[in-house]
N, C-alpha and C positions, 0 to 999 in steps of 0.2 A: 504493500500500500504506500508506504513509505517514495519507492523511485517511481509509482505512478502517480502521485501526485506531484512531487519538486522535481519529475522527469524534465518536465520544461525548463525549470530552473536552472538548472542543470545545466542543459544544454545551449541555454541562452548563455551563461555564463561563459564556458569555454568559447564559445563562439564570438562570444564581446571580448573578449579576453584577447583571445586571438588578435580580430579586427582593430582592437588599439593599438597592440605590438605591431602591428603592420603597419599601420598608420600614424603611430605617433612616436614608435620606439617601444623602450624598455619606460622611458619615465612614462609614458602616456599608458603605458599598461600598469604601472605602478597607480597612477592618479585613479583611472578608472578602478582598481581591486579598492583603493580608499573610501571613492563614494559611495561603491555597492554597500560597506559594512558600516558605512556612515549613515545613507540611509536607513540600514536595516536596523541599527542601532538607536537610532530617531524614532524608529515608527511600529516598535515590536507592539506595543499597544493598541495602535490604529487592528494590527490581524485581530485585536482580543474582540474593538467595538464590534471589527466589520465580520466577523462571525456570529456575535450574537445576532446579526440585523441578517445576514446571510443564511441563517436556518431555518429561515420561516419563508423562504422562495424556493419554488421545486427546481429541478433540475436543470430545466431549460437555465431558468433565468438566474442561478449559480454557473452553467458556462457563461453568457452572457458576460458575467462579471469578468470571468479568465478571459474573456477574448476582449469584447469592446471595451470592457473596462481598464483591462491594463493597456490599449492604446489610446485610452482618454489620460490615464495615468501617465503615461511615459510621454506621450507626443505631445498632446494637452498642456499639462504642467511645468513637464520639463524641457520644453522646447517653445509652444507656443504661447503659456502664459506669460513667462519672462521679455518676450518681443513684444505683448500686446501693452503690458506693464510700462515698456521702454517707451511707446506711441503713442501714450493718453501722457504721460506725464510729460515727456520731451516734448509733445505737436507734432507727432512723425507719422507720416503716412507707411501703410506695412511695409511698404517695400523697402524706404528709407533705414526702416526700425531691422528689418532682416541684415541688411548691407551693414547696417553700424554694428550687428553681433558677429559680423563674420570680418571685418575688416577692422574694425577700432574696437577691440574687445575692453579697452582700458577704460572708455567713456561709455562703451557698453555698460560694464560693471558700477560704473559708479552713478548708472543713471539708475540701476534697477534698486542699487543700495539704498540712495536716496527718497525711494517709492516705499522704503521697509513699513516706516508708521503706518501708511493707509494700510499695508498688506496684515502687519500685525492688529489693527485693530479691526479689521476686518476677521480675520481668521480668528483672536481672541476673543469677541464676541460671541461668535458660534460656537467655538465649542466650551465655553462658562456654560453658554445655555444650553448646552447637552448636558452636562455635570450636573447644574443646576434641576435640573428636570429629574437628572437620575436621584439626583440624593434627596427631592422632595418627594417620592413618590413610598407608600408603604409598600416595602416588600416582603416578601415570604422568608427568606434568608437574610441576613442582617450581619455583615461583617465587624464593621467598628458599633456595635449598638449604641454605645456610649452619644454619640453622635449622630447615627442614622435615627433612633428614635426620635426624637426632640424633632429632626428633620423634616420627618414623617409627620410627624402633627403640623408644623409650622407648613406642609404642605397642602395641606386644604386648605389654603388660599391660593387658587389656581393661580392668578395673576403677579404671584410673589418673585418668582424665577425673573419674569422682566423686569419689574421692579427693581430687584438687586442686581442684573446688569448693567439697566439705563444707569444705577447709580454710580457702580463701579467705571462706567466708559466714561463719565462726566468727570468723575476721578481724575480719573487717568489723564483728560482732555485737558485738564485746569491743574495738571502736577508734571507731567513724565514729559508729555507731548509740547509742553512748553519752551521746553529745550533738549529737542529731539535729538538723536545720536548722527555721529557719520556727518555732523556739521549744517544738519536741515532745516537749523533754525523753530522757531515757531509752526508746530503743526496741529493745532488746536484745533480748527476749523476740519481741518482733512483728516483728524481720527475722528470726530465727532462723528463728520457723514461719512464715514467708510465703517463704522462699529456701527452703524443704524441699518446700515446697508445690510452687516453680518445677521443682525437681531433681525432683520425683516426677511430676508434668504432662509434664514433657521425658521420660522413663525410659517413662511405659506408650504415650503419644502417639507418640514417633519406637519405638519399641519394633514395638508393632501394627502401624504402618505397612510397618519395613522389615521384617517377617515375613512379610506376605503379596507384597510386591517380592519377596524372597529364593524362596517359593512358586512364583511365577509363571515366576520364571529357571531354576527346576529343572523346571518342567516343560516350559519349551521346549527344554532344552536335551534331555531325557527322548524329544525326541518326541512328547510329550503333546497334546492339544487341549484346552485350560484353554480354560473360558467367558471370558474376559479376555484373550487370547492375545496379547502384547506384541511386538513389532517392532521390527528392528530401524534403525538411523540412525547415522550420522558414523562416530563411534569408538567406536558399537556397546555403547550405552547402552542403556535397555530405554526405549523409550518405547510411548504407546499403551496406558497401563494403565488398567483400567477395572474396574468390579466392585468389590468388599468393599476391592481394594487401591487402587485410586483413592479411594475412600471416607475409608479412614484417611489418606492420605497428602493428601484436603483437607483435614481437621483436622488434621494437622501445618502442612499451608502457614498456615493459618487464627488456629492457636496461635503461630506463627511470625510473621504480621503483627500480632498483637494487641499482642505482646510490643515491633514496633517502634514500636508507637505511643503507648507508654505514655508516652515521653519530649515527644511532639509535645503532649499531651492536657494535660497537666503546664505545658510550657512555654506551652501559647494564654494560660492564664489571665493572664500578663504583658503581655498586647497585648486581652485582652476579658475578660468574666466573665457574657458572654450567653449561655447554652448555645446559643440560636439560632444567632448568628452567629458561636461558635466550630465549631457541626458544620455548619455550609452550606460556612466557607471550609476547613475541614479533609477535609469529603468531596468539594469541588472537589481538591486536593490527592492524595486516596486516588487517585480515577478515574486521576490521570493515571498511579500509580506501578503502577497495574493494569493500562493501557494499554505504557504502557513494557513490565510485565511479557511480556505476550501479543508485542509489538515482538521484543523480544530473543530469544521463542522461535520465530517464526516467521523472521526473518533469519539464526536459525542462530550469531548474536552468539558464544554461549559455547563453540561448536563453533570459530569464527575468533580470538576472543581468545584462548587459551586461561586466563591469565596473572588476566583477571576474577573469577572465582570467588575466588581467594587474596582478591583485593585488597578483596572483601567481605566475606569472611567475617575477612580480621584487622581489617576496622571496624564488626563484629559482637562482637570481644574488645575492642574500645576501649570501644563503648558500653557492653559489658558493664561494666567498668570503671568506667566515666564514670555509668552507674547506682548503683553502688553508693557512688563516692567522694560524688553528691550527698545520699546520706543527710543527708550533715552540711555538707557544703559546697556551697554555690552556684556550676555553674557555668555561663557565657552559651552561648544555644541555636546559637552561631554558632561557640562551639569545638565542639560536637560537628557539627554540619555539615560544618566544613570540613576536620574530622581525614576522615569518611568520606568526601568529596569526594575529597580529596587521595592517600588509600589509592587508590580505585579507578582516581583517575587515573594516577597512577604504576604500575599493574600493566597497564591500557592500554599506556600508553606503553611498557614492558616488552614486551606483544604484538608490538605493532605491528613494533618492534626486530625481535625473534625471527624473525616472518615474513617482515621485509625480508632479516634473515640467511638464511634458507634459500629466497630466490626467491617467497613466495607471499602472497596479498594477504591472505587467510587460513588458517586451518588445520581442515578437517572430514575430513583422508582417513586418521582414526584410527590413525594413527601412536602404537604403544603404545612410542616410548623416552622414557628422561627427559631432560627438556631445563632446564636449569639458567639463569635471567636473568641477566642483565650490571647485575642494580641490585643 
């Protein structure tokens, strides 16, 4: 199961691998092996969200993800976000914006640098309010309870998650962004509307999506024969969704990975300022957290851990965070690694705990009581 999943991986690897030794040398096969684990080191959390959101689409629209989605990922991202980024903020027509990544990579670079505030407070928005959403909602499983509790009450008030973003981007707008990093001056104005922009992207995106999820569960549970007809699994999640709600719910995954790559896309420029050989070693990288992705939902993972999901999504509020404090401050791409690293590992290790406590090597027999960690 194992090389039939990261088969592709795999093979894209050696193959990119290759292709840089060819093309750029020894150092350009060196830079690209960097970004691949750079990425992947960035965004081992992004596999943990984008599985939970990927087990509830049938099969179709889990390839879907491996195909068009890692060419939204790769091409998208790391190739033609950073040009579009260069166009609106320079006044450059695409073609201009193309010619200036391929020919002046130095003013390349430090146009895209310069765009970082809208980019971070864009992406920081969205995913606080993913966090936000997570940790206000009662769940069945409760890692930190200490915490999650209190959370849990304080979340019936639906409208609270925005609330505490608008206030935090307002923060941010009138402290960080006032003397933005990289020399960009005053950008008060341009996080404001670039974090409303995020909040309003997250709001119709996870919106739509869980409208037609909520759709589908009423009609099974109805009796109904919905074109899409959801299934059930473990602890009795709806997976297998297909149709108009698969549809939205890949553009949320999709909005969802874009948003963690901003920080990766950002940070290559430090190690290269080739767009070539920053999207070969970064979409080596995507493949694998795609691969993982599909891994974790086919093994059942977040059915056995239980305790995982927490432990990404509160290094889904770090980065949120950690996006916004880089407005103005520089921080190394290897504190946010290893905060996420460490979150997910500790909520592992949490798991693992819990199911030795109760006799099982994992946990899918949907057991709905709450079960409280010893961390």
């Amino acid at each position: 199961m194992l090389l039939k999943t990261f088969g592709w991986s795999f093979a894209i690897t050696v193959a990119g691998l290759a292709l840089a030794g060819v093309l750029w040398g020894w150092q350009g096969l060196a830079i690209v092996g960097i970004l691949s684990i750079l990425e992947v080191s960035l965004s081992f959390d992004n596999a943990v969200i984008n599985a939970g959101i990927l087990r509830k689409m049938n099969a179709f629209w889990q390839k879907i993800f491996l195909t068009v989605g890692i060419l939204i990922a790769v091409f998208g991202m790391r190739v033609v976000f950073p040009v579009v980024i260069v166009a609106i903020t320079a006044k450059l027509g695409p073609i201009e914006a193309v010619n200036l990544a391929i020919n002046d990579k130095a003013q390349y670079e430090e146009l895209v640098t310069s765009a970082h505030p809208a980019i971070a407070a864009f992406g920081g928005v969205f995913l606080l309010m993913i966090f936000l959403d997570f940790i206000f909602e009662d769940r069945d499983y409760k890692w930190l309870s200490w915490i999650e509790k209190p959370m849990a009450k304080l979340g019936k008030l639906d409208t609270l998650s925005v609330i505490i973003t608008l206030v935090v981007l307002m923060v941010s707008a009138m402290t960080v962004a006032t003397e933005a990093a990289h020399g960009a001056g005053d950008k008060s104005a341009t996080v404001l509307l670039s974090g409303v922009a995020g909040l309003i992207t997250y709001l119709v995106v996870a919106g739509i999506s869980g409208y037609f999820e909520d759709k589908l569960e009423d009609e099974d549970e109805e009796g109904e024969e919905p074109a899409a007809a959801p299934a059930k699994k473990g602890n009795g999640a709806v997976v297998g969704l297909a149709g108009k709600a698969a549809f939205f719910m890949f553009l949320y995954l999709e909005v969802i990975d874009a948003s963690f790559s901003f920080d990766g896309v950002i940070s290559a420029f430090a190690i290269t300022n080739d767009i070539f050989e920053m999207a070969l070693g970064l979409g080596i990288g995507a493949m694998y957290i795609r691969s993982l992705t599909v891994f974790l939902v086919r093994k059942g993972t977040l059915d056995d851990y239980v305790y995982l999901e927490h432990g990404a999504h509160y290094a889904i509020g770090a980065l949120a965070v950690i996006l916004l404090v880089t407005i103005k401050y520089e921080i190394p791409e290897v504190v946010t690694g290893l905060v996420g690293v460490a979150l997910i590992g500790l909520s592992f290790a949490s798991s693992v705990i819990r199911n030795r406590r109760e006799g099982k090597p994992g946990d899918s027999s949907g057991a709905q009581s709450e079960v409280a960690s010893g961390v």
